[in-house]
VMD Tcl script that builds the backbone (N, CA, C; Angstrom):
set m [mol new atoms 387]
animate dup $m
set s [atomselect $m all]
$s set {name element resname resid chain x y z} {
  {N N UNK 1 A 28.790 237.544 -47.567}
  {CA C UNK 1 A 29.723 238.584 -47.895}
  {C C UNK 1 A 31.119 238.200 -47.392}
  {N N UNK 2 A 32.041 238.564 -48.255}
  {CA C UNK 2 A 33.277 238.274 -47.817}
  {C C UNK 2 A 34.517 239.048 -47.163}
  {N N UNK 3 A 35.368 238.559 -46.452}
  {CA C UNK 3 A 36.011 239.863 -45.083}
  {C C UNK 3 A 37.249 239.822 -45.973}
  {N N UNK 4 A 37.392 241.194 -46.102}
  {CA C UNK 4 A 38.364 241.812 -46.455}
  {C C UNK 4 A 40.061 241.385 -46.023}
  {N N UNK 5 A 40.960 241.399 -47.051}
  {CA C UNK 5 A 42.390 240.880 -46.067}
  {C C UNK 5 A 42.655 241.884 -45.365}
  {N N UNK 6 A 42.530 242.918 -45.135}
  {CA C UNK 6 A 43.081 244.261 -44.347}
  {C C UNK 6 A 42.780 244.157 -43.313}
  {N N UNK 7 A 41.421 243.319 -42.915}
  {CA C UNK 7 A 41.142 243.272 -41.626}
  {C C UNK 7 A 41.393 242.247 -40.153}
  {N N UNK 8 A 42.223 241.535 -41.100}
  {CA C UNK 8 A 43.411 240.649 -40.296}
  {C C UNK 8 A 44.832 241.546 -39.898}
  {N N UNK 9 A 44.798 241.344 -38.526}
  {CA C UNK 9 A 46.478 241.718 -37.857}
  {C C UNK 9 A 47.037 240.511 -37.187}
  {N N UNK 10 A 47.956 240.857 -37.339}
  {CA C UNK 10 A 49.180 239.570 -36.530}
  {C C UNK 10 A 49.919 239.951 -35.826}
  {N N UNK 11 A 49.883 239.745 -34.009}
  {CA C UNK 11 A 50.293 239.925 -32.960}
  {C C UNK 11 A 52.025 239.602 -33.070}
  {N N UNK 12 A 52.393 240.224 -33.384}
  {CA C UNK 12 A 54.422 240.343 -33.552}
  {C C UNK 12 A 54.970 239.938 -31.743}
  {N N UNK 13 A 54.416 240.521 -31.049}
  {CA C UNK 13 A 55.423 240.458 -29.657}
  {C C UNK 13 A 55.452 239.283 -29.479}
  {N N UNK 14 A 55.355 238.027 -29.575}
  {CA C UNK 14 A 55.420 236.936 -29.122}
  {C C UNK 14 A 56.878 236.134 -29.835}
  {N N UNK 15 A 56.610 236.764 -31.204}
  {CA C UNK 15 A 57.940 236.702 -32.175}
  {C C UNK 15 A 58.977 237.520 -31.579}
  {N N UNK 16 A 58.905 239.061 -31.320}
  {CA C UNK 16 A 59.795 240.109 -30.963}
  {C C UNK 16 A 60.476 239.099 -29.547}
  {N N UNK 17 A 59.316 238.594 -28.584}
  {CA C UNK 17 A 59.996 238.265 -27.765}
  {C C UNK 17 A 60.629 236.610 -27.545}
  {N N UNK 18 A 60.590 236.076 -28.860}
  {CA C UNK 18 A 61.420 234.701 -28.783}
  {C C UNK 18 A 62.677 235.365 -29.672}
  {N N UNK 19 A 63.084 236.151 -30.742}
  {CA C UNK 19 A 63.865 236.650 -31.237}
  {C C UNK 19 A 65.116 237.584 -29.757}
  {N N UNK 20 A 64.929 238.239 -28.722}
  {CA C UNK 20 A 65.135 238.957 -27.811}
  {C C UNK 20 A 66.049 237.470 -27.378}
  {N N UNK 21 A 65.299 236.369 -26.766}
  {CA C UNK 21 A 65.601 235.206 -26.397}
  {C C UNK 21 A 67.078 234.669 -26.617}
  {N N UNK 22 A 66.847 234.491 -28.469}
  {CA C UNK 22 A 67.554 234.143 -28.956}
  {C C UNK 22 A 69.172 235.036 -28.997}
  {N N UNK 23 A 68.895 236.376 -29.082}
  {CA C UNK 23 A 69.748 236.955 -29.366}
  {C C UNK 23 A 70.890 236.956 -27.752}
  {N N UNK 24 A 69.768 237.089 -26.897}
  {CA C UNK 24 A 70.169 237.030 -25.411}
  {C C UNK 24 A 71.314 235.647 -25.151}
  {N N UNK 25 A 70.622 234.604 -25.533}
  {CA C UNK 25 A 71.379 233.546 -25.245}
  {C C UNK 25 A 72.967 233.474 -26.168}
  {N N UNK 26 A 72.884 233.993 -27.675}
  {CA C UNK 26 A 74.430 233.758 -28.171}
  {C C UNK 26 A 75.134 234.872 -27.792}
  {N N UNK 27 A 74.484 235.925 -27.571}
  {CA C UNK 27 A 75.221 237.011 -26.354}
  {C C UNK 27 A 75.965 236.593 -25.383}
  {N N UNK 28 A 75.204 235.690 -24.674}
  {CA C UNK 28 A 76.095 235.099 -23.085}
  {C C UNK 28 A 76.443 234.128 -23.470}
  {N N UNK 29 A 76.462 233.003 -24.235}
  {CA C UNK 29 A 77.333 232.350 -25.237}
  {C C UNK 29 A 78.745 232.305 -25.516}
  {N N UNK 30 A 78.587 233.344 -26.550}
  {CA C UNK 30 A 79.901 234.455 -26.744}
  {C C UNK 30 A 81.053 234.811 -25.473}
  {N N UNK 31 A 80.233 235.265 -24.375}
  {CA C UNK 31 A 81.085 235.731 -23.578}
  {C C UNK 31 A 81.950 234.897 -22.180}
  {N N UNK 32 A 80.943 233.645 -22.641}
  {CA C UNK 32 A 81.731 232.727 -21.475}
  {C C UNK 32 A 82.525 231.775 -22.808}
  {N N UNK 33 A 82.673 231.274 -23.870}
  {CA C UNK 33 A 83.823 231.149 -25.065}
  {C C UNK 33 A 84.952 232.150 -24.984}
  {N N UNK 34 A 85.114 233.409 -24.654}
  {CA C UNK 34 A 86.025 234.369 -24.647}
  {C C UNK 34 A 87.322 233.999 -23.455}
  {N N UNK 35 A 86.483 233.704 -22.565}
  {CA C UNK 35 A 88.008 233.480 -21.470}
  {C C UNK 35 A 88.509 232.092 -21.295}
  {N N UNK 36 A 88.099 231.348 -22.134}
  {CA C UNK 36 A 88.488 230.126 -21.984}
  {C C UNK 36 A 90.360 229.499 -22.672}
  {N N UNK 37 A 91.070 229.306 -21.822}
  {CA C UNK 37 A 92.252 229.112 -21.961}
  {C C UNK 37 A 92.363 227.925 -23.010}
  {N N UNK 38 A 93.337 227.885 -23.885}
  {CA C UNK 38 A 93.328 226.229 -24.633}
  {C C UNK 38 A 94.648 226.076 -24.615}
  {N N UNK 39 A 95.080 225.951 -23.067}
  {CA C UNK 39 A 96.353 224.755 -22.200}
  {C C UNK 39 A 95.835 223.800 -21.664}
  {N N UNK 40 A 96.422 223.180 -21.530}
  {CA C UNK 40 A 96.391 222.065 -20.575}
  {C C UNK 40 A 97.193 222.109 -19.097}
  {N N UNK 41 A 97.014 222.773 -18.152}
  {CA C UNK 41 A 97.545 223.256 -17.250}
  {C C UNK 41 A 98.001 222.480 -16.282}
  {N N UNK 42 A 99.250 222.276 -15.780}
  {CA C UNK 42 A 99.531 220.765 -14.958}
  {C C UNK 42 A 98.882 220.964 -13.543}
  {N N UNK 43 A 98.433 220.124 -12.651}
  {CA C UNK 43 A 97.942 220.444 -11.926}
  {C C UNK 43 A 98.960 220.647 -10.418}
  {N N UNK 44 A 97.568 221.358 -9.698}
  {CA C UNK 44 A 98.647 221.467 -8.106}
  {C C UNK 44 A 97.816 222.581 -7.284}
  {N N UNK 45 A 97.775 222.634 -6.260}
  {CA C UNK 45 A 97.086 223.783 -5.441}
  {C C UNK 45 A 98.248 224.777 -5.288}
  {N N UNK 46 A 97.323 226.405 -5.429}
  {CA C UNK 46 A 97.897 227.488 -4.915}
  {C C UNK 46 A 96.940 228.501 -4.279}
  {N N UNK 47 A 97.469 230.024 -4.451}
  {CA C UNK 47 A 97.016 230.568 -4.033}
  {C C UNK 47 A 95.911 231.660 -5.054}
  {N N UNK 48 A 95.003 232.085 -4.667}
  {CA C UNK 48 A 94.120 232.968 -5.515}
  {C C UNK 48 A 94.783 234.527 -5.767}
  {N N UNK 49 A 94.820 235.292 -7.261}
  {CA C UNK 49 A 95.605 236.307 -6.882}
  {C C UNK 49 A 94.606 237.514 -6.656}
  {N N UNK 50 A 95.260 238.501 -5.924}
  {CA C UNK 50 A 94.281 239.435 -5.551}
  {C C UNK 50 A 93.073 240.629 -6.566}
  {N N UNK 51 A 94.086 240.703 -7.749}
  {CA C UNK 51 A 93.322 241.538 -8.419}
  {C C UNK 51 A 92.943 240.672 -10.226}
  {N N UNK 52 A 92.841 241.255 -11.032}
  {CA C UNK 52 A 92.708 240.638 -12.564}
  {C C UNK 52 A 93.799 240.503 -12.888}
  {N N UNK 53 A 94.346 239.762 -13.054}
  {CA C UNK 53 A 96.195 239.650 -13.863}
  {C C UNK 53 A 96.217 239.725 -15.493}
  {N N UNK 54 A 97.014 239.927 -16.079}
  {CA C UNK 54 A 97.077 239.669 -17.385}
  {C C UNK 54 A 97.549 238.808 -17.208}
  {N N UNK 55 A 97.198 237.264 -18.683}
  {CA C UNK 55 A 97.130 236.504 -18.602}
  {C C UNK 55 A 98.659 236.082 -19.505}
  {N N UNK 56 A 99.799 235.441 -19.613}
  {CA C UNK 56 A 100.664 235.201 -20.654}
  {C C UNK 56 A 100.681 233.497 -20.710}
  {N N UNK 57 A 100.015 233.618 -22.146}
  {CA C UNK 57 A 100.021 232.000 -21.978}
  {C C UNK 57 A 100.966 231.250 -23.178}
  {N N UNK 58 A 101.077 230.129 -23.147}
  {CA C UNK 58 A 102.505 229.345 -23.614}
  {C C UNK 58 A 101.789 228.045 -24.065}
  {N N UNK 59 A 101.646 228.010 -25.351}
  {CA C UNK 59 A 100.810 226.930 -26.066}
  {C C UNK 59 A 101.995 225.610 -25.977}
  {N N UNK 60 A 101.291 224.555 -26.429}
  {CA C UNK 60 A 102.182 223.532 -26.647}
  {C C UNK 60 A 103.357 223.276 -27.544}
  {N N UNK 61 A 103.234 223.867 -28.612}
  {CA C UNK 61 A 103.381 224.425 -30.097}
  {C C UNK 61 A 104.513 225.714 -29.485}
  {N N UNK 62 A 104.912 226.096 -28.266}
  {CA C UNK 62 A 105.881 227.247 -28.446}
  {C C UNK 62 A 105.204 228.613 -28.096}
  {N N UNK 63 A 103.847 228.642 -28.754}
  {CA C UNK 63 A 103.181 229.997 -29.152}
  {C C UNK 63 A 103.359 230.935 -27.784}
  {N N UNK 64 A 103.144 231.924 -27.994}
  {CA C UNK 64 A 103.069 233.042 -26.656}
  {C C UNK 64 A 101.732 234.173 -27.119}
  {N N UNK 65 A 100.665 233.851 -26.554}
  {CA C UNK 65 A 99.776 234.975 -26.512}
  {C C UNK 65 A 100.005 235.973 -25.031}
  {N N UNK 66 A 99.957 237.096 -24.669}
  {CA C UNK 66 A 99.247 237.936 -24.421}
  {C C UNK 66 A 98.044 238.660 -24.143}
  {N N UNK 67 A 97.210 237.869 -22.865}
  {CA C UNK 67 A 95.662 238.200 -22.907}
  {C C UNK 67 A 94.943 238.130 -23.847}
  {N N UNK 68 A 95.153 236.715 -24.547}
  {CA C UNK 68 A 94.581 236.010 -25.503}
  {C C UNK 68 A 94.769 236.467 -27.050}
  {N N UNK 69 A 95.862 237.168 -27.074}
  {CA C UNK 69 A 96.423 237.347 -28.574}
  {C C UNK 69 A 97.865 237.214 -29.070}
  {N N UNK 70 A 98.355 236.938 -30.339}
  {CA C UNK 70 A 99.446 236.352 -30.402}
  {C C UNK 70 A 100.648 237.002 -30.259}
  {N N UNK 71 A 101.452 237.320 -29.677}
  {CA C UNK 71 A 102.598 237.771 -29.636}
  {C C UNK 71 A 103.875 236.978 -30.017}
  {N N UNK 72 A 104.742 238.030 -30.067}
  {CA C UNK 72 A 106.291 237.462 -30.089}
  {C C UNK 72 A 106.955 237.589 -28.894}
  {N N UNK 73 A 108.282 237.084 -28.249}
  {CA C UNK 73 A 108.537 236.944 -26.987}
  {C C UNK 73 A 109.491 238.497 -26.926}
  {N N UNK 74 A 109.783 238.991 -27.440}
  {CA C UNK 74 A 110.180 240.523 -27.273}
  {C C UNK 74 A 108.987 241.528 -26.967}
  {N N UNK 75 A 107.992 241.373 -27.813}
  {CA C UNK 75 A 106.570 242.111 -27.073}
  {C C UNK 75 A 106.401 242.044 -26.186}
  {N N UNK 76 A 106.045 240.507 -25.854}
  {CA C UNK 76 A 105.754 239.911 -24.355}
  {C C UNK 76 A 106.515 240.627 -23.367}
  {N N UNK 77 A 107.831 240.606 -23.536}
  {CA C UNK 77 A 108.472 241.328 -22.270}
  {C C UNK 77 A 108.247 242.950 -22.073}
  {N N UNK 78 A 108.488 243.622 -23.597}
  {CA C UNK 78 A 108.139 245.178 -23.048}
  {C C UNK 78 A 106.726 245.232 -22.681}
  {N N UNK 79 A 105.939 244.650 -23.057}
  {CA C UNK 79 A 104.211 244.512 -22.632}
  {C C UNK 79 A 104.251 244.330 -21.264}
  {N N UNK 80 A 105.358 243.464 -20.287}
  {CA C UNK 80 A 105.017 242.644 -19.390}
  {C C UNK 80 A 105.772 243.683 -18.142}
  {N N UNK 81 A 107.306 244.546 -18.830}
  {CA C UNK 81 A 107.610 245.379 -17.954}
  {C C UNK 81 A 106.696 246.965 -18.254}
  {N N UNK 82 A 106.041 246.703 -18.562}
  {CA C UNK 82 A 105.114 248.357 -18.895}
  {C C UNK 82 A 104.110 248.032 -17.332}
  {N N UNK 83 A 103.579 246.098 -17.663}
  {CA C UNK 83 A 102.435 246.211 -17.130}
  {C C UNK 83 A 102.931 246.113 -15.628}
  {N N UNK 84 A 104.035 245.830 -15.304}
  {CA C UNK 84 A 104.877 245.619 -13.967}
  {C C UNK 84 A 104.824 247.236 -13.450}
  {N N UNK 85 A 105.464 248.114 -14.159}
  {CA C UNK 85 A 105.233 249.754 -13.535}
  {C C UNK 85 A 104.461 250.335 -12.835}
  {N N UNK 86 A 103.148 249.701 -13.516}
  {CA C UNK 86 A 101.489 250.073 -13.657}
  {C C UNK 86 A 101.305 248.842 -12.078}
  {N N UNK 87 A 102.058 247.750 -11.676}
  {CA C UNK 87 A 101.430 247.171 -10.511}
  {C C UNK 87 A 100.433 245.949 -11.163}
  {N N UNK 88 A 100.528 245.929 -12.273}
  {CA C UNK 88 A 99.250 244.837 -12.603}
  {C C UNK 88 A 99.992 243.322 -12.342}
  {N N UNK 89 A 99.071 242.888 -11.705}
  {CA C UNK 89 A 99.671 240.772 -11.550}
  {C C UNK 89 A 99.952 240.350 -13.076}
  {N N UNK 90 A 100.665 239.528 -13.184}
  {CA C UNK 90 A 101.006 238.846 -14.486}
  {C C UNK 90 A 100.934 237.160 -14.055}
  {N N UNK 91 A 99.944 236.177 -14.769}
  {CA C UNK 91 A 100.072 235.152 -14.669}
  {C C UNK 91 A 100.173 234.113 -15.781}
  {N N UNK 92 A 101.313 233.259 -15.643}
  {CA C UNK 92 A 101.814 232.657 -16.810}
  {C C UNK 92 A 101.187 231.088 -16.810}
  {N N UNK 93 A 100.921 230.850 -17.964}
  {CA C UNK 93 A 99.687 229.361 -18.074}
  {C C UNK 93 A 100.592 229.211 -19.197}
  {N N UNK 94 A 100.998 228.054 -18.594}
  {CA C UNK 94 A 102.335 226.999 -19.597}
  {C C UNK 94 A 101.236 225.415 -19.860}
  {N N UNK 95 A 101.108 225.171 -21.208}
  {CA C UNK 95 A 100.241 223.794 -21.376}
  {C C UNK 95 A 101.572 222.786 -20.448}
  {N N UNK 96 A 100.789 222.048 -20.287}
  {CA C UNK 96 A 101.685 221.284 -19.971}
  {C C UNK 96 A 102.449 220.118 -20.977}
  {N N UNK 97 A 102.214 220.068 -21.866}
  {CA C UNK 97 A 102.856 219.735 -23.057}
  {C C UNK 97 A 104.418 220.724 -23.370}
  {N N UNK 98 A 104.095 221.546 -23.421}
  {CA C UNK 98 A 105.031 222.906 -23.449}
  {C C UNK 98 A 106.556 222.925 -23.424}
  {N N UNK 99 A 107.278 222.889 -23.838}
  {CA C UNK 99 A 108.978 222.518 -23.824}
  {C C UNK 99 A 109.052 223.058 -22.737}
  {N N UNK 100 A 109.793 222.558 -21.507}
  {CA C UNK 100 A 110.005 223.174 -20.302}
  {C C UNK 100 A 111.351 224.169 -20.422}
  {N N UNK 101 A 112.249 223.935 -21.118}
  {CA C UNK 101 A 113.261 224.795 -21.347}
  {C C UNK 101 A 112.868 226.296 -21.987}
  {N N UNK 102 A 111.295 226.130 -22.874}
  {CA C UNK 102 A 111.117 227.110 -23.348}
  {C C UNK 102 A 111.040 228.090 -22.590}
  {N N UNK 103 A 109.929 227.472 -21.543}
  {CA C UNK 103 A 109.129 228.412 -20.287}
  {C C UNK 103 A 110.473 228.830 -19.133}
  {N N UNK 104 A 111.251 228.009 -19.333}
  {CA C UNK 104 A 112.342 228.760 -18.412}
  {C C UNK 104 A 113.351 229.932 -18.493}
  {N N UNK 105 A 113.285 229.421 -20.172}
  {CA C UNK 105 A 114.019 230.774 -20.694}
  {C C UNK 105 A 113.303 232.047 -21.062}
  {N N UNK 106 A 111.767 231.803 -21.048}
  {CA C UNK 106 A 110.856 232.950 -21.077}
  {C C UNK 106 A 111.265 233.849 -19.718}
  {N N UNK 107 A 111.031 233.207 -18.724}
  {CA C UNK 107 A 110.807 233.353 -17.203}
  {C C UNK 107 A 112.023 233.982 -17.300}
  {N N UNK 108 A 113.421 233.298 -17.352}
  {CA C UNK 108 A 114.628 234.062 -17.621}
  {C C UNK 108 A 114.932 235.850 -17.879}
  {N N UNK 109 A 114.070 235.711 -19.321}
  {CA C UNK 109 A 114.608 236.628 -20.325}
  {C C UNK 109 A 113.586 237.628 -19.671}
  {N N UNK 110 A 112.340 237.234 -18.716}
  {CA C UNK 110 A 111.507 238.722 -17.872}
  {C C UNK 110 A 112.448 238.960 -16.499}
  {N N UNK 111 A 113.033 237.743 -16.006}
  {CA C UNK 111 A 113.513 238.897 -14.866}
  {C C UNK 111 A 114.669 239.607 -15.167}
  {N N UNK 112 A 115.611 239.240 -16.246}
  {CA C UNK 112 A 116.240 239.921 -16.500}
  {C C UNK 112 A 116.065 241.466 -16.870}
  {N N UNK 113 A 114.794 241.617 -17.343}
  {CA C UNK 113 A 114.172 242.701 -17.826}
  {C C UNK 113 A 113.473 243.422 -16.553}
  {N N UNK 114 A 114.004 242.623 -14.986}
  {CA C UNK 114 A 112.856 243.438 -14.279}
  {C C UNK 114 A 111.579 243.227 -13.838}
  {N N UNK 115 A 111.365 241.735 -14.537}
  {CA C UNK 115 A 109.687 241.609 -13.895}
  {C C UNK 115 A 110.295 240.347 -13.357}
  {N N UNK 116 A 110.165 240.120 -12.090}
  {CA C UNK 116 A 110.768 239.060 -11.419}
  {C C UNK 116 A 109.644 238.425 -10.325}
  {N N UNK 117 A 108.473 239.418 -10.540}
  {CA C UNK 117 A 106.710 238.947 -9.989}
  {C C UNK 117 A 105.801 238.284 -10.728}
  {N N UNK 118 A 106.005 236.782 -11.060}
  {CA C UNK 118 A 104.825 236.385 -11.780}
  {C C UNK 118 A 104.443 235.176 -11.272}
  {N N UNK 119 A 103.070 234.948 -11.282}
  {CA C UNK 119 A 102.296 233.621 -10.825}
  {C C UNK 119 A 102.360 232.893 -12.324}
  {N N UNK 120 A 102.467 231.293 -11.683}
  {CA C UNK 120 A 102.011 230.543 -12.478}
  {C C UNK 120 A 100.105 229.934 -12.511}
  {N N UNK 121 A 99.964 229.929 -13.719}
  {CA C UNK 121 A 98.335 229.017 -13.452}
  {C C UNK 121 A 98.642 227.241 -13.184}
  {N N UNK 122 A 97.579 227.203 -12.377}
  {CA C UNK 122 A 97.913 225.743 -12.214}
  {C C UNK 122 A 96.108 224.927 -12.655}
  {N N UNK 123 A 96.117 224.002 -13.018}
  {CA C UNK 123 A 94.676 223.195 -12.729}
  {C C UNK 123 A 94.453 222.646 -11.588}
  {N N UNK 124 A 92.623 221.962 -11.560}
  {CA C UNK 124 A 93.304 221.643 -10.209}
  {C C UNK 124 A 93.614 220.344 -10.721}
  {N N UNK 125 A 93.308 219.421 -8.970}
  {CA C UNK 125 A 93.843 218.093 -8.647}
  {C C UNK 125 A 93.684 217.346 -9.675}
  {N N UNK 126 A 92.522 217.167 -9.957}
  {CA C UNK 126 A 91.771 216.321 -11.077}
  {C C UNK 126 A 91.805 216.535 -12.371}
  {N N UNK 127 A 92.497 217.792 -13.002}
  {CA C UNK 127 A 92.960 218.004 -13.985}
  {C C UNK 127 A 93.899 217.163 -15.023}
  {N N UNK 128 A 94.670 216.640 -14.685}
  {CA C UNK 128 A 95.630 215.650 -15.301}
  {C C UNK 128 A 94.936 214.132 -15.592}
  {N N UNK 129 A 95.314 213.719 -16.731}
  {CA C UNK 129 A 94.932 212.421 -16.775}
  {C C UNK 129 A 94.659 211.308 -16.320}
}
mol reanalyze $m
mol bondsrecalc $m
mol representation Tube
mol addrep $m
């Protein structure tokens, strides 16, 4: 006599739990890709800052993001004296490629505006070529 197909089942959790796996891992994936800077930061020792800073960074290319999005350098500053009011650290990550005149006249055109508190990022020792 012959067994019916109905009377076969197929144990899913073993699937449910390599799928869980999977999803787990491009989850934490994802989230260490998110803070990753793309300067080239010249190197040098400093100091650690005390709280989360917003980040203003200065591509090679000119660009100016804003805690990793693109801005223009007039944003940047009312963004940067809002976040000065509020007490938040501001730290500026210049590639080191970066026109140095650019970054000076950035730096310029914030204290003029009042924010005259900002860290630079540095890499470390071994950073440079």
């Amino acid at each position: 006599m012959r067994r019916r197909r109905s009377d076969v089942e197929v144990d899913l959790t073993p699937l449910i739990d390599v799928l869980f796996m999977l999803i787990l891992f491009f989850v934490l994936t994802a989230a260490f890709v998110q803070g990753r800077l793309d300067v080239d930061l010249p190197s040098g020792r400093g100091e650690t800052l005390p709280a989360d800073p917003v980040v203003i960074t200065v591509r090679s290319d000119g660009s100016l993001l804003w805690a990793g999005e693109v801005t223009t350098q007039e944003e940047l500053i009312e963004r940067a004296c809002i976040e000065k009011r509020k007490g938040t650290p501001l730290l500026l990550a210049g590639d080191r490629a970066a026109p140095y005149g650019f970054i000076a006249s950035l730096l310029d055109a914030l204290r003029l505006e009042g924010v005259d508190e900002i860290s630079l990022a540095l890499g470390g020792e071994d950073s440079h070529p």
